[in-house]
Each structure stands twice: as structure tokens, then as C-alpha cells.
C-alpha positions as CSV (number, residue, x, y, z in Angstrom):
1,X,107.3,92.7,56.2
2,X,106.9,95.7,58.7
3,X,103.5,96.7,59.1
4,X,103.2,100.7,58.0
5,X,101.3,101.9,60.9
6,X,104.3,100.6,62.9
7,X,105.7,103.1,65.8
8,X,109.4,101.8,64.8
9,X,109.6,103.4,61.3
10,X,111.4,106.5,60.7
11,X,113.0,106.2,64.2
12,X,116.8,107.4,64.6
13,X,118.2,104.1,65.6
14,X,116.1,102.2,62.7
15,X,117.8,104.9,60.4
16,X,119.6,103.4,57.5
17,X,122.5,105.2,58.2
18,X,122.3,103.6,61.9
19,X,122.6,100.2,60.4
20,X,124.8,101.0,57.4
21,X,127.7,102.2,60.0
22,X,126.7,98.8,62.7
23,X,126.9,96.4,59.5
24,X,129.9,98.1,58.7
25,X,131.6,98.0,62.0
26,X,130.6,94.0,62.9
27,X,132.1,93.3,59.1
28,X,135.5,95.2,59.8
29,X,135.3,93.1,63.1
30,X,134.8,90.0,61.6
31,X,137.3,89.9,58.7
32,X,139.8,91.0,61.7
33,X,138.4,87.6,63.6
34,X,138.7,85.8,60.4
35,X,142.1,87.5,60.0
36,X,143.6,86.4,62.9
37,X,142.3,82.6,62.6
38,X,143.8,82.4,59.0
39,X,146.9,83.3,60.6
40,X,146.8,80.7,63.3
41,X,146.0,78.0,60.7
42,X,148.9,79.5,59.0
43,X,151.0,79.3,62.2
44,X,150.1,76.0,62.7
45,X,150.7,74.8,58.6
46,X,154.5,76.4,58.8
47,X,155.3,74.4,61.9
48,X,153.7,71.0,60.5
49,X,155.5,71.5,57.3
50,X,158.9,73.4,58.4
51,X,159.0,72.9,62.1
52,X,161.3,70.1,61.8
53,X,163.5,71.7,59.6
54,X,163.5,74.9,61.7
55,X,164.7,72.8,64.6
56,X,167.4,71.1,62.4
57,X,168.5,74.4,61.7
58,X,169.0,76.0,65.4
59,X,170.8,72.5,66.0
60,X,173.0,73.4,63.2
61,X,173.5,77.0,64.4
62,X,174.2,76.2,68.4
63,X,176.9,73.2,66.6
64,X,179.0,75.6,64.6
65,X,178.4,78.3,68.2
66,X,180.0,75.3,70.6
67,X,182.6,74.4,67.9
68,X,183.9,78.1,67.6
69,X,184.2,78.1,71.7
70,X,186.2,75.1,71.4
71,X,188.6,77.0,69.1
72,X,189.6,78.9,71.6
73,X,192.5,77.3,74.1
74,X,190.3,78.2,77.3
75,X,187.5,76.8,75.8
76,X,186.1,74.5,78.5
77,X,186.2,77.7,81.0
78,X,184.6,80.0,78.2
79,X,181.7,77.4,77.9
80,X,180.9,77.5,81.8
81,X,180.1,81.3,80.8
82,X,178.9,81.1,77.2
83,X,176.8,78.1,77.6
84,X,174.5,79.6,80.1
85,X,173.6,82.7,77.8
86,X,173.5,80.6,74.5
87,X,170.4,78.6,76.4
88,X,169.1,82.1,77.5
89,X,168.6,83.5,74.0
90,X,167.2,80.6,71.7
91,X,164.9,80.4,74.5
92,X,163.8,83.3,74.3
93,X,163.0,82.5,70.9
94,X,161.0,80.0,72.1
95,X,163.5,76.7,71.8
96,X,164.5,74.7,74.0
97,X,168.2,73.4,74.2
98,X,170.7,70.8,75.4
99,X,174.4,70.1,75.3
100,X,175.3,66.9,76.6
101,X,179.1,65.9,77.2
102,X,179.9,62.7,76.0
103,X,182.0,60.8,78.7
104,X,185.5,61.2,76.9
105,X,184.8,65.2,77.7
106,X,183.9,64.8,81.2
107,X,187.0,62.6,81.9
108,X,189.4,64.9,79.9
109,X,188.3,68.5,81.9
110,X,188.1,66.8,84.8
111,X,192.0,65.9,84.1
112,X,192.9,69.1,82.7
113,X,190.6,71.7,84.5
114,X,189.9,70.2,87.4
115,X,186.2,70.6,87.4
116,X,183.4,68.8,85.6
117,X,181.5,69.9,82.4
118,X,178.0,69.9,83.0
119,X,177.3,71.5,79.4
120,X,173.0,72.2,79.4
121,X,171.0,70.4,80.9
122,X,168.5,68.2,79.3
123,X,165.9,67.8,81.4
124,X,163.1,68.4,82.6
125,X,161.4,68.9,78.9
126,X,158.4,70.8,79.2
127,X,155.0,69.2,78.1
128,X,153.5,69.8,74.4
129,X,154.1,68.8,71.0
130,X,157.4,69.5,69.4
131,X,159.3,68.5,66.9
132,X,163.2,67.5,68.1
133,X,166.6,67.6,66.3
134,X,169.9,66.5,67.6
135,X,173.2,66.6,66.3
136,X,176.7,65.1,67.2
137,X,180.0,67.5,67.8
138,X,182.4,65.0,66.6
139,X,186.4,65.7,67.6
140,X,188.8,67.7,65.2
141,X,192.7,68.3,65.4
142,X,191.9,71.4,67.4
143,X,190.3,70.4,69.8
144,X,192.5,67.3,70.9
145,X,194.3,70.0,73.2
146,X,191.6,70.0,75.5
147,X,190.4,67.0,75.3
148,X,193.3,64.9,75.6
149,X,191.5,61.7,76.2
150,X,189.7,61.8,72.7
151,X,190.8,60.9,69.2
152,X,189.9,63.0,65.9
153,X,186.2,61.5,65.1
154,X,185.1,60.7,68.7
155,X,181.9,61.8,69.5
156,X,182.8,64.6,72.4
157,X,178.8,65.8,73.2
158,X,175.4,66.0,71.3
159,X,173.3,69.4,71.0
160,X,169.4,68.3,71.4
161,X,167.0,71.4,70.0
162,X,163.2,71.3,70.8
163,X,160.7,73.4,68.7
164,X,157.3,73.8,70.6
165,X,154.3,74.1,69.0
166,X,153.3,76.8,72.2
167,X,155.8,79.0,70.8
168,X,154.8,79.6,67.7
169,X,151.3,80.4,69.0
170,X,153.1,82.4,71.6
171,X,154.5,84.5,69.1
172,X,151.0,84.4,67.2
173,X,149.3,85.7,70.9
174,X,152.2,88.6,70.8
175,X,151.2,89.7,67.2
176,X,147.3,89.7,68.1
177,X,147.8,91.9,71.0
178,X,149.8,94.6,69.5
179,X,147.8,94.1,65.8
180,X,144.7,93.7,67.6
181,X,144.6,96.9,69.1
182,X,145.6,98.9,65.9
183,X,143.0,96.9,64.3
184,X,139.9,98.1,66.7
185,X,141.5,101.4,66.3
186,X,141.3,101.3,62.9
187,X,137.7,100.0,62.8
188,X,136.7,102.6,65.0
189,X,138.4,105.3,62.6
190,X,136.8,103.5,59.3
191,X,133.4,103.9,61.2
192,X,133.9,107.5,62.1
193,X,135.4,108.2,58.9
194,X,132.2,106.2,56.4
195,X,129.5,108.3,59.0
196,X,131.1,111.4,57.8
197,X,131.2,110.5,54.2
198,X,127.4,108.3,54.3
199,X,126.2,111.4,56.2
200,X,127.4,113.6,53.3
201,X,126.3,111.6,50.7
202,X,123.0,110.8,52.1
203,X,121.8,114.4,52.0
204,X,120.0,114.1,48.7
205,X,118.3,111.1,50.3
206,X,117.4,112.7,53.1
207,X,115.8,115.5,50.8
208,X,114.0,112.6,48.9
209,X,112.7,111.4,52.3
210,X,111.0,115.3,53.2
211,X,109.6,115.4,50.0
212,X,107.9,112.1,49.8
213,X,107.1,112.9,53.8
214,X,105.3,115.8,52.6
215,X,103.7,114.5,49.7
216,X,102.4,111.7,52.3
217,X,100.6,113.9,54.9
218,X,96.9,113.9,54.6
219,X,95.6,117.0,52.4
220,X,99.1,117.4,51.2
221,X,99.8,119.2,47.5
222,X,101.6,118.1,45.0
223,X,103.1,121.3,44.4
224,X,106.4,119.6,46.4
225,X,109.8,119.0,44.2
226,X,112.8,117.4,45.3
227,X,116.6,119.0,44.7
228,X,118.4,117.4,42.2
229,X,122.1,118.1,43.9
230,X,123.9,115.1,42.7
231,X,124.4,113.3,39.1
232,X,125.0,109.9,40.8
233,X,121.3,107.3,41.4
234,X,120.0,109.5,44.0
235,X,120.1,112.8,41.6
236,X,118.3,110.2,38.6
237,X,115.7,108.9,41.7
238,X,114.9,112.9,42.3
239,X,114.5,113.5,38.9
240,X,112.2,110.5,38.1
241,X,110.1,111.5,41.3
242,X,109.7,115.1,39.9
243,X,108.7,113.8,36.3
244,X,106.1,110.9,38.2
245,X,104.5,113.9,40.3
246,X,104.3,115.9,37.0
247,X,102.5,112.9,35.4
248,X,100.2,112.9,38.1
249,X,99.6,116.6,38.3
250,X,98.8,116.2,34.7
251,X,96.8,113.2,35.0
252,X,94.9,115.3,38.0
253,X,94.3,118.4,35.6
254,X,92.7,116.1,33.1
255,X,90.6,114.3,36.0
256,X,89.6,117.8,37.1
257,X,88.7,118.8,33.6
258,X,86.0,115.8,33.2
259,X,84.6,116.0,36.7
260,X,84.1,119.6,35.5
261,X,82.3,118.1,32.6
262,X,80.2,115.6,34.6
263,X,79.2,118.6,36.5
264,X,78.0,120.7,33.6
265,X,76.2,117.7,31.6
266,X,74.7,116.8,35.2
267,X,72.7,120.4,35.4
268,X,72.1,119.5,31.8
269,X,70.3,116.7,32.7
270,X,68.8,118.1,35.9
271,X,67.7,121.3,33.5
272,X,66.0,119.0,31.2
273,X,64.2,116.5,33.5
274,X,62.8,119.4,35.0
275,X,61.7,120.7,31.7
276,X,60.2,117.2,30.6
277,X,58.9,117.3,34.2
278,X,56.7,120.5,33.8
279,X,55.9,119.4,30.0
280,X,54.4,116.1,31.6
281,X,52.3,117.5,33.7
282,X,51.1,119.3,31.6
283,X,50.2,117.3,29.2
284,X,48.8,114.9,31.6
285,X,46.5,117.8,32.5
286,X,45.1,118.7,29.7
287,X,44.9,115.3,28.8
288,X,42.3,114.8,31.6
289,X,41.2,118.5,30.3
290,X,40.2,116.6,26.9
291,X,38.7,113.7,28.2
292,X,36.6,115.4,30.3
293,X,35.2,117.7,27.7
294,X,35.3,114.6,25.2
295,X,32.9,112.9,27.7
296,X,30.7,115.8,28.3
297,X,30.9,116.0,24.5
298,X,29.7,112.3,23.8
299,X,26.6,112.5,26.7
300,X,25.3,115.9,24.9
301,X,25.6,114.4,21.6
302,X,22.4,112.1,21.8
303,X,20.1,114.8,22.9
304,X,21.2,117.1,20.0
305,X,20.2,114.2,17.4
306,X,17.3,113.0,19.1
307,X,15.8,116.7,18.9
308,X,17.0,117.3,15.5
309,X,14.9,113.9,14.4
310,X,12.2,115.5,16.5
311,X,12.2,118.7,14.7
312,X,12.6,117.4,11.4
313,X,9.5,114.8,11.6
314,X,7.2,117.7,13.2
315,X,8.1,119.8,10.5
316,X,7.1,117.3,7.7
317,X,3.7,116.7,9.6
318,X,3.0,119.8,9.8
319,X,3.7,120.4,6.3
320,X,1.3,117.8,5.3
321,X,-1.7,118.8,7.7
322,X,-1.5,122.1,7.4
323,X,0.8,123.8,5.3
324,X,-0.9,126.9,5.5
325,X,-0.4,127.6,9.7
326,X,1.6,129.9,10.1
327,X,1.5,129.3,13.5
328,X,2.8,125.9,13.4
329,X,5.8,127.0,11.2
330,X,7.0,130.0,13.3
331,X,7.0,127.4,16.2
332,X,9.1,125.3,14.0
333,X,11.2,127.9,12.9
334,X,12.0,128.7,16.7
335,X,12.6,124.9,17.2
336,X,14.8,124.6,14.5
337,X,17.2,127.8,15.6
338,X,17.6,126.1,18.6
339,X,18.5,123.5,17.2
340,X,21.1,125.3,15.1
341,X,22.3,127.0,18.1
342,X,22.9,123.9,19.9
343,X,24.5,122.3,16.9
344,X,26.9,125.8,16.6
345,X,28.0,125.4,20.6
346,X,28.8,122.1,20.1
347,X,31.0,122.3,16.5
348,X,32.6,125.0,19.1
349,X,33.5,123.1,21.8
350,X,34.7,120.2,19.3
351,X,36.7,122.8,17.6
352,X,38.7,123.6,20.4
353,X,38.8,120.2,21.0
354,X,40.8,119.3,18.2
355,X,42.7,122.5,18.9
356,X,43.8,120.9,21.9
357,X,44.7,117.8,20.3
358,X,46.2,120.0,18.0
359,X,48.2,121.5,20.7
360,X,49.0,118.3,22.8
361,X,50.5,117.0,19.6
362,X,53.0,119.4,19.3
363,X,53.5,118.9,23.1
364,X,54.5,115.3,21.9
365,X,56.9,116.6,19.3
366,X,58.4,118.8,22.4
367,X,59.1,115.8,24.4
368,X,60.4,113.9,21.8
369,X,62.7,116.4,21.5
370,X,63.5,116.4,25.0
371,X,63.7,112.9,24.9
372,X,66.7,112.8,21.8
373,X,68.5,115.4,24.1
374,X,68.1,112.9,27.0
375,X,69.9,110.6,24.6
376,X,72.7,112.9,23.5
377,X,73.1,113.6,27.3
378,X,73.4,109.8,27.7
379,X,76.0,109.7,24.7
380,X,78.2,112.0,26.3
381,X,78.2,110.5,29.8
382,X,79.5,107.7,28.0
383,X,82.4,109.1,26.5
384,X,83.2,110.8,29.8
385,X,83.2,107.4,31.5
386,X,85.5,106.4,28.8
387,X,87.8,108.8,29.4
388,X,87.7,108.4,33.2
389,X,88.6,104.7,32.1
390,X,91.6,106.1,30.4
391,X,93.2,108.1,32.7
392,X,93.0,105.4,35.6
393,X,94.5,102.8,33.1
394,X,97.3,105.6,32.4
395,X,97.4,105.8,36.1
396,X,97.6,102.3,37.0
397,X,98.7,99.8,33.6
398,X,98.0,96.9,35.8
399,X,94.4,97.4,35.9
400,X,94.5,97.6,32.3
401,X,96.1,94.4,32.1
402,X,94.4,92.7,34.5
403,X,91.2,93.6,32.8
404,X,92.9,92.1,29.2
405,X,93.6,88.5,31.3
406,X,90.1,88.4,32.5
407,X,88.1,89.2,29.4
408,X,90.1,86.9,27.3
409,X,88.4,83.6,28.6
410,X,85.3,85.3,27.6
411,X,86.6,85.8,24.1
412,X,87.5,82.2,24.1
């Protein structure tokens, strides 16, 4: 794996293309190596398998070549000439030959032409493996006028034929050089030709590659389509890439949608806690308001009864001892208005009391109001964050699965 943050990526000799023309180019070269060493083991097959036969055959050949310079009546002076260029040509293709005159030839030219028949030479072989065929140029009628010492069926020389192994791989070395050259050439050609034709069809790719460039850059929309210019895989790979960055377009509308909702029931929420807020504290106050006054309330309280008992046993003495002062009842009559008056102030005061109560009831009513909404607020957060859920498990299936794997122990 190549790390992502590596300097190497996206460089031109890292290029696919780079690589697709430098595999291409060491394959061509290989099957040509490969090429040329099935050949060789071919080379060497044919002459394990024919070579002999191939030498019996250019013994054969350079037999009936001496016989038909025998037909002629100056044939021992023709062979001094022929000879020479018969051992030229079969080697140059690569065999090596030998006429040897038996001794009933060397005596009858010597007699007849005054010179002896050295024929070719056998010797010196050269070194190497070979495979080696001989045959025997027996006397006919014809050639009894030449060879006047021999009878019809006397052995009169013997051709010896050498094929070398070397030669065949000469002419193996030969074919490499002039095929090998046409075979670089034609490597080099195949190269030039597949960057043309990669370089053309690559183009879409290479559009792929801006567009997913783009789409990679930090604060980068994903307003960015790619060119569908070819039918072929990179024309369906563009068209999948535009339908995945329309899913996630989508998929962002519908997240942009609920973080719009999050935003509204959050100043919903903010609205009401500072509503239930203000309607605290203000029922804390007058709270305090209430049991101050309901304190101030219960200290007064004792007086008022303990002067109204007063009042009320001065009024029956002084009814008994003298019920005709009037005196004595005006001075109860004042006590007792007082005593009315005080009773009157403090029926007030418990009036709006329970007014108050009255009131800070209703405040209660208010904030359990507030507090239902606070649980319909809570209700819709919920769905929201089940519909966040959603989108990131049609985002990313795997978390959805992974999720399904890890609760099922639990069901179990």
C-alpha cells in the first residue's frame, strides 16, 4: 500500500500510462527472448532427431555429383577442378566433406594420367559434436575406362560428410541478427503505436481524474460532473460518478434541511427556557412575597384574638356592674370598632393573600404548560436524530450493518 500523503502519487513517470507502455515494451521483449530460445531448442531437436539423416543425405548428393564426373572420359582431370568447388559450397552450408581414393584409383591415374588423385582431404576435422555419414562409390562399366586397374564392384573411393552441431546454431546466430533487429524495431513501433492509441483512449480517464481532483480539494463543491464521451467502462464509470455525486448532493439537501430544523427547534427551546426562566423567578418571588406576608399574618393574629377576648369579657362586666354607664359602653363601643377595624385589615390582607395563591396557581398551570412543550420539543429532537441516523446509514450501509452484528448478541 502507498501511503496517500506520498510525494510520488500523480507524478508523470508513476502515470499509468508510463507503466502501461514499459510493461508493454519488456513483454514484447521477452516473448522475442522466449522466441528466439524456442527456436534454439528447436534447432537443436531437428539435428538430434534428423541430423543424421541430413548428413546421409549430402553423402548421397556429393555420390551421384562424383559419379556424374566420372561419366565424363576426362573425368579424373575434371575432378582436380570440380572437387575443390564441390568442398567449397557444402561448406558453406556448413558440412564438412571428404573424398578418399581407394588404392585401385590412385594406381590406375597414376598409370593413365600421370599424376596422383588426392580427391578431398579428410583431415584435420574440426572439434564439436557431429553426426557422420559415409558412403562407398563402388565401380561401374563406365568407369572401367579410367580406371583400368579396377573391376565392376571394386570399391574405387568413399565420400565421408560431417554435420556440426555449430552450424546449425550458426545459421540460428544468422537468423537472430537480421530477425532481431526487425524485432526491436517492431517493438519500438508497437510502443509508439499503443501510446498513441492508450493516450487517445485514456482521455475520458484523464477527465475522470480532474473531476475527482476537483472534487478532492479542500472547500471544493459538488457542483463538478464528468463528460460521458465514450460507451465503453470508462463512459459507465462517468456516469456512475455523476449519479453517486447526485446521491450525495441529495443526501446533503436533506442534511441541510434537518440542521435547518435543529436550528429552529433550538431557538424554540432557547425561547421557552427563557420564558420558564422569567416565570420562575417569578414565582419564586412572590413565593417569598407570600411567606413573608403569611408570617407577618400569623404574628399579628394572636394580638387580634387576645384583644377581642379582652373586649368581649370587659363588655360582659360592665354589663353586669353597671349596665346603666354610659360611659363605660361608649368606651366599649370605641374598643370594639377597633377591634373591627383591625379584624377588616386583616380579612384584607388574607384576601389578597389567597389572591396570590390564586394567582401563583395559575402560574403553576403556565409552567406546566411550558413544561409539556419542553416535552414536545424533546419529541421532535428525537425524530430529527432519527433521521440524521437515516441519512448516514443511506450514506454509509456498513455502519448500518455493523450496528445489526453488534446488537444481535444483545438480543441473544
Amino acid at each position: 500500500m502507498i501511503d496517500q500523503n506520498s510525494a510520488a502519487i500523480g507524478r508523470f513517470d508513476k502515470s499509468f500510462l508510463v507503466h502501461m507502455i514499459k510493461d508493454f515494451f519488456l513483454i514484447l521483449l521477452l516473448v522475442t527472448i522466449v522466441e528466439f530460445t524456442i527456436k534454439a531448442g528447436m534447432v537443436y531437436y531437428n539435428y538430434t532427431t534428423n541430423g543424421q539423416t541430413e548428413a546421409a543425405r549430402v553423402t548421397e548428393n556429393l555420390s551421384d555429383n562424383v559419379r556424374s564426373i566420372m561419366r565424363n572420359e576426362g573425368g579424373p582431370v575434371a575432378a582436380r577442378t570440380m572437387y575443390p568447388i564441390l568442398e567449397t559450397n557444402w561448406n558453406d552450408l556448413g558440412y564438412k566433406v571428404a573424398i578418399v581414393p581407394a588404392p585401385v584409383t590412385v594406381t590406375s591415374i597414376e598409370e593413365n594420367f600421370g599424376f596422383t588423385p588426392e580427391g578431398i582431404p579428410a583431415g584435420p576435422w574440426p572439434e564439436g559434436r557431429h553426426k557422420t555419414a559415409s558412403e562407398d562409390i563402388t565401380a561401374e562399366p563406365f568407369c572401367l575406362a579410367c580406371h583400368t586397374s579396377a573391376d565392376v564392384g571394386d570399391v574405387l573411393g568413399t565420400v565421408i560428410v560431417r554435420n556440426y552441431l555449430a552450424k546449425d546454431f550458426a545459421i540460428w546466430l544468422k537468423d537472430i541478427q537480421l530477425s532481431g533487429g526487425l524485432a526491436i524495431g517492431k517493438i519500438l513501433l508497437h510502443s509508439v503505436l499503443l501510446f498513441l492509441i492508450l493516450r487517445a483512449r485514456m482521455e475520458p480517464l484523464i477527465g475522470l481524474r480532474s473531476v475527482v481532483s476537483n472534487l478532492a480539494r479542500a472547500y471544493g463543491g459538488l457542483h463538478h460532473r464528468a463528460d460521458i464521451r465514450t460507451a465503453d467502462e470508462f463512459g459507465a464509470l462517468a456516469r456512475d460518478l455523476n449519479q453517486f455525486l447526485d446521491r450525495i448532493s441529495r443526501v446533503i439537501g436533506e442534511l441541510d434541511q434537518v440542521l435547518g430544523r435543529v436550528v429552529t427547534v433550538n431557538d424554540d427551546i432557547v425561547r421557552v427556557q427563557g420564558d420558564l426562566r422569567d416565570r420562575i423567578d417569578t414565582v419564586i418571588s412572590r413565593l417569598r412575597k407570600l411567606e413573608r406576608g403569611a408570617m407577618i399574618s400569623a404574628k399579628g393574629e394572636p394580638r387580634l384574638s387576645q384583644r377581642w377576648f379582652e373586649a368581649a369579657r370587659l363588655s360582659v362586666l360592665a354589663h353586669k356592674e353597671r349596665p346603666d354607664d354610659a360611659e363605660a359602653t361608649a368606651a366599649l363601643l370605641d374598643e370594639l370598632q377597633e377591634v373591627i377595624a383591625s379584624a377588616e385589615a386583616q380579612i384584607g390582607n388574607s384576601e389578597a393573600l389567597f389572591k396570590d395563591l390564586a394567582d401563583l396557581g395559575a402560574e403553576s398551570e403556565t409552567l406546566r404548560d411550558a413544561m409539556s412543550e419542553m416535552t414536545r420539543l424533546e419529541e421532535r429532537l428525537k425524530a430529527i436524530i432519527e433521521t440524521g441516523s437515516t441519512l448516514v446509514q443511506r450514506v454509509r450501509p456498513d455502519a448500518n450493518q455493523a450496528s445489526g452484528t453488534s446488537q444481535a448478541p444483545e438480543q441473544a
